[in-house]
C-alpha positions in Angstrom: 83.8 148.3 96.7 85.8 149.8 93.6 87.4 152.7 94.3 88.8 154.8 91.5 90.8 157.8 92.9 92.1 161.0 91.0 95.1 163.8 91.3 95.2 166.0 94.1 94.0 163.8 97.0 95.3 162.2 100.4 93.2 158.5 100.9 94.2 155.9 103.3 92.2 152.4 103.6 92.8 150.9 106.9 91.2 148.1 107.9 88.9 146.4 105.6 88.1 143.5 103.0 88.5 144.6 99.4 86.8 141.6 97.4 85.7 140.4 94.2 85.6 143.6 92.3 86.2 143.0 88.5 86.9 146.4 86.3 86.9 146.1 82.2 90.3 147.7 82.6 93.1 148.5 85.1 92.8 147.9 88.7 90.2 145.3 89.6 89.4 147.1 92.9 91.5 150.1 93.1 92.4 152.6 90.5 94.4 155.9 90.9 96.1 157.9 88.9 97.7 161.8 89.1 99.4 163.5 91.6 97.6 161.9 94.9 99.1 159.5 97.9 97.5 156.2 99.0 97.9 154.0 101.7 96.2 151.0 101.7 97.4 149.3 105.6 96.3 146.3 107.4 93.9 145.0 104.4 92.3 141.6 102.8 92.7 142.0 99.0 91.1 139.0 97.6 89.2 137.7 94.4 89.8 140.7 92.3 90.0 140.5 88.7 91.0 143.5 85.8 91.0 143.0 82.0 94.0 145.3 82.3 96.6 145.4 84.5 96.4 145.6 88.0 94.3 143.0 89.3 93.5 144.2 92.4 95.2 147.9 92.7 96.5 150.0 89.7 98.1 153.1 90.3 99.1 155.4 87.4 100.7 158.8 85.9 102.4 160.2 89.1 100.3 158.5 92.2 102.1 157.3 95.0 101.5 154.0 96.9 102.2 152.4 100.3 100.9 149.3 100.5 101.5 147.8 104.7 100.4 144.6 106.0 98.1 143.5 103.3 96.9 140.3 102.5 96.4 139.4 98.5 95.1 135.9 97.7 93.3 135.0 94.0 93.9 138.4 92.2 94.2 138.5 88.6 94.8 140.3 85.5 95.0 139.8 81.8 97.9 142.7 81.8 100.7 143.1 84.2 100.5 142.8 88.1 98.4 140.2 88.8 97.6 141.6 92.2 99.4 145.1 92.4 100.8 147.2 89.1 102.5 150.4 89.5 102.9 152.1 85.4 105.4 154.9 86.4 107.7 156.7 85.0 110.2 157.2 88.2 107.7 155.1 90.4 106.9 156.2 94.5 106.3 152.4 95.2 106.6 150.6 98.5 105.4 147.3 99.6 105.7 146.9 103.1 105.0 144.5 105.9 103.4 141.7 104.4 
């Protein structure tokens, strides 16, 4: 599953496996960018891989992110954020619960 997600929209991912995904760019699994919310809760991110940044997730230009009780093994990236990379100017960012 690769999910790329843009502006104007309300997505949660509860519940699932979100593995070995590979994107020529950013976000190996999940990409977002604009003014949208995500919430990715209770969630196995594992054996993603991104020739950018953001390994697994990759959330750009205005997106917010809550990321709760997640799980993120073997990710990687050839930019930033081997697992998770937030590219914000005043970033929405939380990591919580893992």
């Amino acid at each position: 599953m690769q999910l790329y997600a843009f502006g104007g929209l309300s997505l949660t991912i509860i519940n699932v496996s979100i593995s070995d995904n590979k994107a020529v760019g950013a976000g190996g699994a999940v990409f977002t960018s604009g003014t949208l919310s995500i919430v990715i809760e209770t969630v196995n991110i594992s054996g993603n891989s991104a020739g950018g940044s953001g390994g697994a997730v990759c959330s750009s230009n205005g997106a917010e992110m809550l990321i709760s009780h997640a799980w993120a093994n073997n990710n990687a990236a050839l930019g930033f954020g081997g697992a998770v990379r937030d590219i914000q100017v005043f970033p929405e960012f939380c990591l919580a619960g893992t």
